[in-house]
C-alpha positions, 0 to 999 in steps of 0.5 A, a space after each residue: 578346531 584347535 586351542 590356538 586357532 579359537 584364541 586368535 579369532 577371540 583376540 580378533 573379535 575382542 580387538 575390534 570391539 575395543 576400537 570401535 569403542 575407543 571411536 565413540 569416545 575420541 569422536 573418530 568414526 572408524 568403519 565397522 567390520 560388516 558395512 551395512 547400508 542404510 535404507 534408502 530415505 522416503 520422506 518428501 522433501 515439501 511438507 504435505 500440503 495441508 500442513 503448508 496451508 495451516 502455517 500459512 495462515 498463522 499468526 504474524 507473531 510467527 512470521 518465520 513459520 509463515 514465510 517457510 510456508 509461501 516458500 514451500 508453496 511456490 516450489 509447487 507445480 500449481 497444478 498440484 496444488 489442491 483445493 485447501 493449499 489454494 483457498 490458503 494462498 487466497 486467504 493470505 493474499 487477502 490478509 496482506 491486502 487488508 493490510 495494506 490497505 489499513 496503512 494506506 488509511 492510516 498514513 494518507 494524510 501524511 502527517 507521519 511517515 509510512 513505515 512499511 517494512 521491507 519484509 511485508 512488502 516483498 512477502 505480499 508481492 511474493 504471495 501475489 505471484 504464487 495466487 497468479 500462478 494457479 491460474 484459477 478464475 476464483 482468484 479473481 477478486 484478491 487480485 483485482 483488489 491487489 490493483 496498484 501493485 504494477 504489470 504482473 496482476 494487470 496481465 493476470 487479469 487480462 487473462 480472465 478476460 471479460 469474467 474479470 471486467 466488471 471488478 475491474 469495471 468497479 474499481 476504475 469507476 471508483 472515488 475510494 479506491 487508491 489512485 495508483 489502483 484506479 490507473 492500473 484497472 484503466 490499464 487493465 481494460 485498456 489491454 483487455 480491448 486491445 486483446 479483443 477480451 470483452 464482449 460488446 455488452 462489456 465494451 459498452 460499459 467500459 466506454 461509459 466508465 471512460 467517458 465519466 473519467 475524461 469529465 469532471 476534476 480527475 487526477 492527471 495519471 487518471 486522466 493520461 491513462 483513460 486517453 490511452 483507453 479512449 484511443 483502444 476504444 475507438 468511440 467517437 463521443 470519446 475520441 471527441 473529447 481527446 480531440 478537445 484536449 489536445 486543442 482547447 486551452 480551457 480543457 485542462 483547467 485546473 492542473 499545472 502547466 506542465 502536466 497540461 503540456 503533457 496531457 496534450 501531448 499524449 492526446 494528440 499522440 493518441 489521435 495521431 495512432 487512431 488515424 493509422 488505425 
């Protein structure tokens, strides 16, 4: 080769190196002589499931880490979730429960305003929907203790049918339960009747449970609700004593005008449905 020929390929080689040099230096990424492509990436884009379930259950001083984990599990198709992701979400659900509940205790009394915040509300609803979506029997028992939170858990339960009534049953016979709970387990079995979900040993169960809630000094939800069960049912000895609310003035003793007005307005509506049945 000759002598001139082997210095320009060596003022070529050293010309590049100096620019590429110059670009580390001035931050302007200029391409290279060989372009060489990167491998393609493997990694996932969801963390492995045990590392979600384990920050799933962290402390709340890391509340961040535990809200990532409930967003990275509810991208999951729940038929891919496995048994440990499972038992967390389960887990959580239970803890946001315990929660709520300890506050309810703490401000029933209502000496001293609730202060819930926004936050925890919505990741307990969040993590109530992510438990609906595995479908699965064995989260029977943290959704009926997330009774009270509105329709979502109601038509989850009714799902289950008769394997979720007696939880159910307990809390709609229940003088601890809250009430907002008690009205959305008579609701739930109201819908469990209408879907034909129970067995007639259930059935006979539920037509005492709403028998004891027509008697006695009852709130006025429970009360509405229960005549809207009465009414699925069909029981005479129930629809006895709708009929002797929408008509006997002295049945109601004891709420106010107006709710009484309601009440028999709602029993009246129930006997008038029962008879197009």
């Amino acid at each position: 080769m000759k002598p001139l020929m082997i210095l320009m390929m060596l003022a070529f080689i050293a010309a590049d190196a100096a620019a590429q040099i110059k670009s580390r230096t001035t931050g302007r990424r200029l391409p290279p002589t060989t372009a060489v492509e990167a491998p393609p990436s493997n990694s996932p884009t969801t963390a492995p499931q045990d590392d979600i379930a384990r920050r799933l259950l962290l402390p709340d001083s890391v509340w961040d880490l535990r809200t990532e984990a409930l967003d990275e599990a509810r991208t999951l198709d729940p038929q891919t979730i496995g048994p440990e992701l499972r038992q967390a979400l389960v887990a959580t659900l239970a803890r946001e429960n315990a929660r709520e509940q300890a506050r309810y205790e703490a401000y029933k009394d209502r000496e001293v305003a609730d202060n819930r915040g926004d936050t925890e509300a919505e990741f307990r609803f969040r993590t109530i929907g992510a438990v609906i979506r595995l479908r699965d029997p064995n989260t029977i028992p943290v959704l009926v203790q997330s009774l009270g939170t509105g329709n979502a858990v109601i038509n989850a339960l009714v799902q289950f049918g008769d394997v979720a009534a007696p939880a159910v049953l307990a809390v709609a016979r229940s003088d601890k339960a809250r009430g907002e709970a008690i009205d959305d387990a008579l609701r739930t079995l109201t819908r469990m009747v209408q879907a034909a979900k129970l067995r007639p040993s259930t059935i006979q169960t539920v037509r005492l449970v709403a028998g004891e809630r027509l008697a006695g000094t009852q709130a006025y939800t429970v009360v509405l609700n229960t005549i809207e069960l009465a009414e699925a049912l069909g029981a005479p000895e129930l629809l006895g004593r709708v009929e002797q609310l929408a008509n006997d003035p002295t049945a109601l003793q004891g709420f106010d005008p107006d709710d009484q007005r309601m009440l028999r307005k709602a029993a009246a509506e129930a006997l008038a449905t029962r008879k197009k049945k």
